[in-house]
C-alpha positions as CSV (number, residue, x, y, z in Angstrom):
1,X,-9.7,-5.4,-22.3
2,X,-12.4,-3.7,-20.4
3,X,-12.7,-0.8,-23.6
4,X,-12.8,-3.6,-25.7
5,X,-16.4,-4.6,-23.9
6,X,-17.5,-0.9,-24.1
7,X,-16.6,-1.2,-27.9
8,X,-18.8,-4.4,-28.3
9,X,-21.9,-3.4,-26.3
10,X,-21.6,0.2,-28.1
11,X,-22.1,-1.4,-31.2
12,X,-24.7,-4.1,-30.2
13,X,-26.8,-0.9,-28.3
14,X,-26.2,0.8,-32.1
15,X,-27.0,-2.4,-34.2
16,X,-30.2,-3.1,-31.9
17,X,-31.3,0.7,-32.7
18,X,-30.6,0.2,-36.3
19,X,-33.2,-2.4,-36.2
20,X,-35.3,-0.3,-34.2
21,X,-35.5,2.3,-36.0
22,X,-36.1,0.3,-39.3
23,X,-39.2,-1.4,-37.5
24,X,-40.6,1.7,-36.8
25,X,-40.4,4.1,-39.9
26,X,-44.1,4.4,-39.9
27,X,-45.3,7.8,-39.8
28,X,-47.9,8.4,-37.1
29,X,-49.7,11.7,-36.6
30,X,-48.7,14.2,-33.4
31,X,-51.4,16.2,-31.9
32,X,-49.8,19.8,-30.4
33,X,-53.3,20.9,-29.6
34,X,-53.3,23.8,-32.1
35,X,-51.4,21.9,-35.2
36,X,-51.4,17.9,-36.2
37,X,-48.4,16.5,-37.8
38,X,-47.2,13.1,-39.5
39,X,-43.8,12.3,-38.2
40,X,-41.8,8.8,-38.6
41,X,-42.2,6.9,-35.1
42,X,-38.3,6.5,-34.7
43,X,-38.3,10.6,-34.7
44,X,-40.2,10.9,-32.1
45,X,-38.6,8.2,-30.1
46,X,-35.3,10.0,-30.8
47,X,-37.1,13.2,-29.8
48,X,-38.6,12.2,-26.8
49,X,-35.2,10.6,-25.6
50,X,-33.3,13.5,-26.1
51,X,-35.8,15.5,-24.2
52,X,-35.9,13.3,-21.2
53,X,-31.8,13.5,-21.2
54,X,-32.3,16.9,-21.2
55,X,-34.6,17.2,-18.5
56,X,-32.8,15.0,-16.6
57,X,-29.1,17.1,-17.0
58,X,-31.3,20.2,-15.6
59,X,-32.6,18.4,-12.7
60,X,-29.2,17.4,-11.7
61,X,-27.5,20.5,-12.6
62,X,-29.6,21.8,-10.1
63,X,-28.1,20.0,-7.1
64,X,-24.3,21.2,-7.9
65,X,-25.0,24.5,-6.1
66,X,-25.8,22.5,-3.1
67,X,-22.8,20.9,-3.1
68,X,-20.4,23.8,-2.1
69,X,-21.8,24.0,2.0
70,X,-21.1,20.4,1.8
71,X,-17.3,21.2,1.0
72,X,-17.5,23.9,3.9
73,X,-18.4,20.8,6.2
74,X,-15.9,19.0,5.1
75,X,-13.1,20.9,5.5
76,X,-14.5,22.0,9.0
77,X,-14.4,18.5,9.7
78,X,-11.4,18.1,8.2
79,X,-9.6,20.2,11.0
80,X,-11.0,19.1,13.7
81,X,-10.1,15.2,12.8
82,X,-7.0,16.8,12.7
83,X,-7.1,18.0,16.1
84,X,-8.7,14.6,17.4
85,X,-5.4,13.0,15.7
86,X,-2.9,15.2,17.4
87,X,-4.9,14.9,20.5
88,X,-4.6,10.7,20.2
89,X,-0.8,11.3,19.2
90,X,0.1,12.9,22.3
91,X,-1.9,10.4,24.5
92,X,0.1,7.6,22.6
93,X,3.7,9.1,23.3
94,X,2.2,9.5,27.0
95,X,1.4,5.8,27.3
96,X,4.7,4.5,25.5
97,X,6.5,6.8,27.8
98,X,4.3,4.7,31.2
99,X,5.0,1.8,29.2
100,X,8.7,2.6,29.3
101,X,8.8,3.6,33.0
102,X,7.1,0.2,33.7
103,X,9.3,-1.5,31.8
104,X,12.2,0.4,33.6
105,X,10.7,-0.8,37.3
106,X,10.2,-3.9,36.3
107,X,13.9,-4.4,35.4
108,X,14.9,-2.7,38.8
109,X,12.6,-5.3,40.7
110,X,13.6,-8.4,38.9
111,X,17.8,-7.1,39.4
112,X,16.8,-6.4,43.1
113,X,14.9,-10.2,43.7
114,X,18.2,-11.6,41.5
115,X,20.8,-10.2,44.3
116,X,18.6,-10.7,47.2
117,X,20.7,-12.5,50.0
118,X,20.3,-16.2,51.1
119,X,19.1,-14.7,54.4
120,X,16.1,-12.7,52.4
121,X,15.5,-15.6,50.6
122,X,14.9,-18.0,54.0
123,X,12.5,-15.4,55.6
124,X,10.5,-15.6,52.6
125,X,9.9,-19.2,53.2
């Protein structure tokens, strides 16, 4: 489905330049500053596009070689949020091995107050 939507707005964007371009066939003169020439409107938009995209691929070509110390980073941060982890792994076992203990005393104080003696029980009171 979702090609299906790139196929109809590809061929509306095409239809729409069809149009353009037959709108603007004209020829209109170009000034280089040392030579004048007649060319059809829709050639120099087509021109002029291409050259933007082109300018615009170079500008962001450029940026890829900054990318690579950014990969350094991120496998230096990498290990050490694998360091952190293990770090926070071993506090967890720590603390469900207090949580057991506690558990465990808890169980040893509740079967000691369940056998205390009537006697224990009447001082209490």
């Amino acid at each position: 489905m979702r090609n299906q939507w790139r196929l109809v707005v590809g061929l509306l964007l095409v239809l729409i330049i069809a149009i353009f371009a037959v709108m603007n066939g004209n020829s209109v003169p170009i000034h280089f500053g040392f030579t004048t020439v007649r060319w059809p409107m829709i050639l120099i938009l087509i021109v002029s596009l291409l050259l933007g995209a082109l300018i615009t691929v170079l500008v962001s070509a450029g940026g890829h070689h900054d990318k690579e110390p950014n990969e350094a980073k991120v496998g230096q941060e990498n290990v050490q949020l694998k360091q952190q982890n293990q770090t926070l792994t071993q506090k967890n076992n720590q603390l469900d091995q207090l949580i057991k203990q506690r558990e465990q005393t808890i169980e040893t104080l509740q079967q000691q107050l369940g056998t205390k003696s009537p006697t224990d029980d009447h001082l209490t009171r």
